[in-house]
C-alpha positions in Angstrom: -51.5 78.7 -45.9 -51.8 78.6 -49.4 -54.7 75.8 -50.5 -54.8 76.0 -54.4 -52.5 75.6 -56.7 -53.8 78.7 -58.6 -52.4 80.3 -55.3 -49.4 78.8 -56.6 -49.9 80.2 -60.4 -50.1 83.3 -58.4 -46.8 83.8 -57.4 -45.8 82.3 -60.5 -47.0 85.7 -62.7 -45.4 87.7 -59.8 -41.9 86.0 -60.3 -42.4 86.5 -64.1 -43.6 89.9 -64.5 -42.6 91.3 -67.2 -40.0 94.5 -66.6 -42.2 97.2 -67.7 -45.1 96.3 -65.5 -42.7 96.5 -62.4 -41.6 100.0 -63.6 -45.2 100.8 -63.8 -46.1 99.2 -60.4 -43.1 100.9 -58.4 -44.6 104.4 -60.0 -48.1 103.5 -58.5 -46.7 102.7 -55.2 -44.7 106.0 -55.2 -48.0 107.9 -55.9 -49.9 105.6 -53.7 -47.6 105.6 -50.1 -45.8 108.9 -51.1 -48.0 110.6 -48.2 -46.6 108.4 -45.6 -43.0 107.8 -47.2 -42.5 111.4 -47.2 -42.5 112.0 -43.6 -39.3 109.9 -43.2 -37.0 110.8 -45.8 -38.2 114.8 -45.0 -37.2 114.1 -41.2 -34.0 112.4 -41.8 -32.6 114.2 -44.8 -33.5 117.5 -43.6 -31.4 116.2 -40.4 -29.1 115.0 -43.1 -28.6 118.9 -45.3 -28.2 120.0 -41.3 -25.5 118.5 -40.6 -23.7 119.3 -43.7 -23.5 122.1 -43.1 -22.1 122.2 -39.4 -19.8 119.7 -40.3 -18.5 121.1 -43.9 -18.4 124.6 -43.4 -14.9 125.3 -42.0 -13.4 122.7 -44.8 -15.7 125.0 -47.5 -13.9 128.0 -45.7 -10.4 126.3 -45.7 -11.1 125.6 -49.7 -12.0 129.2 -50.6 -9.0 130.8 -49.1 -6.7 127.9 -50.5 -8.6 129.0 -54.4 -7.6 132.3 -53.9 -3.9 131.2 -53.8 -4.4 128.5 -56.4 -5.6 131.2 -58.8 -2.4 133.7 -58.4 -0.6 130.2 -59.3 -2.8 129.6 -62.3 -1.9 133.4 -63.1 1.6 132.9 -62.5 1.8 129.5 -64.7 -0.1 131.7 -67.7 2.7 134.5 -67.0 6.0 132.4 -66.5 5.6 128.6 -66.5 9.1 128.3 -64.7 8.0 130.7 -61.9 5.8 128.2 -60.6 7.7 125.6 -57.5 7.3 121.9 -56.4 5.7 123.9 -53.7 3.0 126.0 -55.9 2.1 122.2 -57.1 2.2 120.7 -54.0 -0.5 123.2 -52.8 -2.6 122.6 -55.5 -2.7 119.0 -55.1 -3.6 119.9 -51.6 -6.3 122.2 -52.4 -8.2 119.5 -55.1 -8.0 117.1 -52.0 -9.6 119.2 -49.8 -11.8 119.5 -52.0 -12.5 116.0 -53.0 -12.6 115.4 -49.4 -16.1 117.6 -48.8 -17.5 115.8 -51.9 -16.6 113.0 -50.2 -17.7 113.7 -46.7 -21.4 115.3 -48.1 -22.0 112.3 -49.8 -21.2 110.2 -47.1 -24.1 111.6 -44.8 -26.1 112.5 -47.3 -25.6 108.7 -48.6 -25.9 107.4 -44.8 -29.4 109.0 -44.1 -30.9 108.1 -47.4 -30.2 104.7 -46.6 -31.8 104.7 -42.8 -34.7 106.4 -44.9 -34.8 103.5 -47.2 -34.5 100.9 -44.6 -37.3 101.9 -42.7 -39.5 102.0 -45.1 -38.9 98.9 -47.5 -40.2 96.8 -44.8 -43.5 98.8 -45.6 -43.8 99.1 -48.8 -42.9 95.2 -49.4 -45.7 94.2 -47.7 -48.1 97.0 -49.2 -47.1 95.7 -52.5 -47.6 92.2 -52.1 -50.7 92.5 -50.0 -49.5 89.7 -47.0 -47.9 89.7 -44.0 -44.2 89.8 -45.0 -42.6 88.6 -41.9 -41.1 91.3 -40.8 -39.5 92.1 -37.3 -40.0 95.2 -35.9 -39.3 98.7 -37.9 -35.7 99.2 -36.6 -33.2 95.9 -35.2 -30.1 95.3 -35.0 -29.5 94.5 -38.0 -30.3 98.0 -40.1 -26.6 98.7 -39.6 -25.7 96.2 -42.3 -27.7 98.0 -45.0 -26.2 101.3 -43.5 -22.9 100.1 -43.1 -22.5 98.5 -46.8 -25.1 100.9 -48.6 -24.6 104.1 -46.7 -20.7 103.8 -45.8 -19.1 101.6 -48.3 -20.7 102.1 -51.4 -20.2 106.0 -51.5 -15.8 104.8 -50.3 -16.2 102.6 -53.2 -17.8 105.5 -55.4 -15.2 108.0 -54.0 -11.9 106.8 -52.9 -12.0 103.8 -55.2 -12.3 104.7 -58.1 -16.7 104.2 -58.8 -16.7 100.5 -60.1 -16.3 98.8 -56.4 -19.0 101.3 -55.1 -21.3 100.3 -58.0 -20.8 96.6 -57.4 -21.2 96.5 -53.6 -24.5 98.6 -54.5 -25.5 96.0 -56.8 -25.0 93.4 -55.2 -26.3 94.6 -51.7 -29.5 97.0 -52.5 -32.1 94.5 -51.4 -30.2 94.5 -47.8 -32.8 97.1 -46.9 -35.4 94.8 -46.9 -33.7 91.4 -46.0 -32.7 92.9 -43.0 -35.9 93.0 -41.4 -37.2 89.8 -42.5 -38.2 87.4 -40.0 -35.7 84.1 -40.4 -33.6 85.7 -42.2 -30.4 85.2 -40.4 -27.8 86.4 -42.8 -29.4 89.3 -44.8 -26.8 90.6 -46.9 -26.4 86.9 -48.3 -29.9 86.9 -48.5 -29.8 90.0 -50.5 -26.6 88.7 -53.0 -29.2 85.8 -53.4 -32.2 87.4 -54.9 -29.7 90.5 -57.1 -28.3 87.5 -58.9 -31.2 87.2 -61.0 -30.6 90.6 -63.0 -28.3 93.5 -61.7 -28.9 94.9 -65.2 -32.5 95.4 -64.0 -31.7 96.9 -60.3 -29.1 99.2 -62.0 -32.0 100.1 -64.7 -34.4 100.7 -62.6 -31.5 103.3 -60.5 -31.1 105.1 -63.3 -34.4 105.4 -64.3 -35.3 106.8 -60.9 -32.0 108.8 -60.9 -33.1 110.2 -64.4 -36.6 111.0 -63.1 -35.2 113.0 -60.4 -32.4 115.0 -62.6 -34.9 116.5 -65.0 -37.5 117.5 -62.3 -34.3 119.2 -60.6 -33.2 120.5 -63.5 -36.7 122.2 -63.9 -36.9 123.5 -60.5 -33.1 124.3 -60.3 -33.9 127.4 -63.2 -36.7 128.5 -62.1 -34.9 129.1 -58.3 -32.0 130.8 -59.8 -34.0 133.0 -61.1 -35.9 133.8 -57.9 -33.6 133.0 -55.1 -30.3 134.5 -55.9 -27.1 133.8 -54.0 -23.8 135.8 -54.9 -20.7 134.6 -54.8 -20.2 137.3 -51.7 -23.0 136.6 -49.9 -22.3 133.0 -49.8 -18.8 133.6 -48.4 -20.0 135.9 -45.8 -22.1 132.9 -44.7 -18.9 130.6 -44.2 -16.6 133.2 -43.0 -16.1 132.9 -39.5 -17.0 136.0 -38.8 -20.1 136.1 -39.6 -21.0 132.6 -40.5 -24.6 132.1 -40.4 -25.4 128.5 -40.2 -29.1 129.4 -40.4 -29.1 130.9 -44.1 -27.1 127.5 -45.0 -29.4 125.6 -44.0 -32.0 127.2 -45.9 -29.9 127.5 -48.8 -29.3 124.0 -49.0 -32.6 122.9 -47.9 -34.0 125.3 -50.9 -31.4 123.6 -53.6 -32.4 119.9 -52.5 -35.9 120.2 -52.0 -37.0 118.5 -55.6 -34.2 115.9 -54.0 -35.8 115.3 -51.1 -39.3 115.1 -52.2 -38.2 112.6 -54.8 -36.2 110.7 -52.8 -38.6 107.9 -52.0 -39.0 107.1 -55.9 -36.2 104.9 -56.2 -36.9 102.6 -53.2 -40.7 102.3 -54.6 -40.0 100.9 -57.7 -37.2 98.8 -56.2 -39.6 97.3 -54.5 -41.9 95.3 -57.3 -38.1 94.5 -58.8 -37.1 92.6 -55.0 -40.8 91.0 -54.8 -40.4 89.8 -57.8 -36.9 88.1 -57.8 -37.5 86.9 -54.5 -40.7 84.9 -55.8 -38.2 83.4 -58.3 -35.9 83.0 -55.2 -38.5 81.0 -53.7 -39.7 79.1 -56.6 -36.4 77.6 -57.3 -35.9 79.8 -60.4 -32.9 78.4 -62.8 -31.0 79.7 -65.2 -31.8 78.3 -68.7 -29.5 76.0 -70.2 -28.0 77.2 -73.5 -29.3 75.7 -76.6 -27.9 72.8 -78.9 -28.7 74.7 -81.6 -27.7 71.0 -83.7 -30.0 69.2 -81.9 -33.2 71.7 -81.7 -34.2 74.8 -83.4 -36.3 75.6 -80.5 -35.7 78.8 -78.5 -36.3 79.7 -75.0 -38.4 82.9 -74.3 -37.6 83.1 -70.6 -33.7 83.2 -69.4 -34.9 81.5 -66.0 -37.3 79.2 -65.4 -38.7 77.3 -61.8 -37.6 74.8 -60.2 -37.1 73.1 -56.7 -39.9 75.5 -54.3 -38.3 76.8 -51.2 -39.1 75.8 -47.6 -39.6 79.3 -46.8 -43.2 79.2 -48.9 -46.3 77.7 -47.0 -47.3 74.8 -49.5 -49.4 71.9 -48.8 -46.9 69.0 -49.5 -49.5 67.8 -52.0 -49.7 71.2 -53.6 -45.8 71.1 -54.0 -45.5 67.9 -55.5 -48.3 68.6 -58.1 -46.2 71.7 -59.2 -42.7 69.9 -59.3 -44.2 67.6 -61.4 -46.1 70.1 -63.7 -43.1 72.5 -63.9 -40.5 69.6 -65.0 -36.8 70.2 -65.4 -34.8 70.5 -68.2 -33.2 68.1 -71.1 -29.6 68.2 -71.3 -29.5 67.4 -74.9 -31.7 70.1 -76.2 -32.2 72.4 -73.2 -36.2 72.2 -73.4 -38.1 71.8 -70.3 -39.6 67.9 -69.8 -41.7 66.2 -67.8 -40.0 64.8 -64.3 -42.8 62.1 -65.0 -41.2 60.8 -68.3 -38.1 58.7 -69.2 -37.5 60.6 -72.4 -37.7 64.1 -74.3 -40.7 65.3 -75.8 -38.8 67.6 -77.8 -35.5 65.8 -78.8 -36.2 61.9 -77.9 -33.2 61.5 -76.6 -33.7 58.9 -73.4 -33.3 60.8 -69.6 -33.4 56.9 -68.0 -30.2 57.4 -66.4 -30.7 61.6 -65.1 -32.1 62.5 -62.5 
């Protein structure tokens, strides 16, 4: 129960903290829980590169022998263009299917897992990083397939199959799915999730990339360095996925080896999501508006902040005293001039025009 209205203030600088202090905060809660985070996401995507492999390998085999004809047609296109038949074409249309299709199919389950890996730790790190109980249920319900369905299914066919702009909206729009899933009266999570995005997807997409960048230069590092010490011909790999003497073990290790920066990085992006989703959720909560657009012949006054509070949800603890004090303090805004005003007054401070008749 919150019994001050600095209590209040409190979650006031959390719903306006500024962008580069969240970035800084979701690092420090990476370094900080990385210890425990790590045992997840090296369970489940190491389960994840596993069954890759079993379930990939005779579409990788099907693909190699299907290049080897695909490159006598190249050869034969180079040689004599008229050579080639509608069926030459047809079979390489066939073989860059196949081959989208394992793309497709490895980032599917690779996309799936990471998701489960998120969601069962968001719950977590939410309520390290605000330091309260954050009404959560227990760590897996019901409802985690709604994160996994949209995150770990849809957004990777959206990537894929459609094209990448509906798989980067749905992701968008539904990221913080991981952690309204398991929040206690929360009865519609991905709702709940749409909700609290709306107040900058520029931001969640930032702070993807960001993470995503993070990630792509420590690979890059790590991926030279293995090259140069764990080196994989083009003969030896095909004697792994040849049915005669596949050897699922040396995949997995293969794989494993390539992905490891991957893996280990993996919980970066959910730990700086996390200050991002605390922080829109306060504004959630808080009643945080968008502000109105400026009569710029009425006021040369500028706003600072693109949202600003309003009416306090139900779902924070406030003495009704405590909630009435900051209604009144935090005011609305004048429809002449688009500055905030006092709720208490009958005019604008800033414009004079007379709010008698708004509410």
């Amino acid at each position: 129960m919150l019994n001050d209205e600095n209590e209040i203030d409190a979650f006031r600088k959390l719903a306006e903290k500024p962008f580069n202090e969240i970035l800084m905060d979701g690092l420090y809660l990476f370094g900080k829980k990385f210890g425990r985070l790590i045992l997840y996401f090296l369970a489940l995507l190491i389960l994840s590169n596993f069954l890759i492999q079993v379930l990939t390998v005779e579409l990788e085999w099907l693909i190699y022998n299907q290049g080897i004809r695909v490159e006598a047609i190249y050869d034969l296109m180079d040689a004599d263009p008229e050579a080639v038949t509608e069926e030459d074409l047809l079979f390489i249309t066939q073989y860059l299917l196949s081959m989208i299709l394992v793309i497709f199919a490895q980032s599917l389950i690779g996309a799936f897992f990471t998701t489960l890996s998120m969601s069962l730790v968001a719950s977590h790190l939410y309520k390290s990083y605000t330091k309260k109980e954050n009404n959560s249920q227990s760590l897996i319900n019901i409802k985690i397939f709604l994160p996994l369905f949209v995150i770990g299914l849809l957004v990777p066919t959206g990537f894929y199959i459609l094209l990448i702009i509906p798989g980067i909206i749905l992701f968008l729009f539904y990221i913080f799915s991981i952690f309204t899933y398991n929040m206690e009266g929360v009865e519609k999570p991905l709702k709940e999730a749409r909700k609290i995005a709306k107040y900058s997807y520029s931001k969640i997409l930032l702070v993807f990339l960001i993470a995503a960048g993070i990630s792509s230069i420590v690979q890059f590092i790590y991926q030279s360095v293995l090259d140069s010490i764990w080196i994989v011909t083009d003969e030896t790999y095909v004697s792994w996925i040849s049915p005669d003497s596949r050897n699922y073990l040396m995949l997995f290790l293969n794989s494993l080896l390539r992905d490891l920066t991957g893996i280990l990085l993996a919980p970066l992006f959910v730990s700086m999501l996390t200050p991002l989703f605390a922080s829109f959720k306060m504004k959630k909560d808080l009643g945080y508006e968008r502000v109105p657009a400026r009569w710029t012949t009425r006021s040369n006054n500028t706003q600072e902040r693109e949202y600003e509070p309003g009416i306090i949800s139900e779902s924070i603890d406030i003495p009704e005293v405590n909630r009435n004090r900051w209604q009144q303090r935090i005011g609305r805004f004048c429809p002449f001039c688009g500055n905030r005003r006092d709720m208490s007054l009958d005019y604008c401070p800033n414009c004079g025009e007379s709010l008698k008749d708004i509410k």
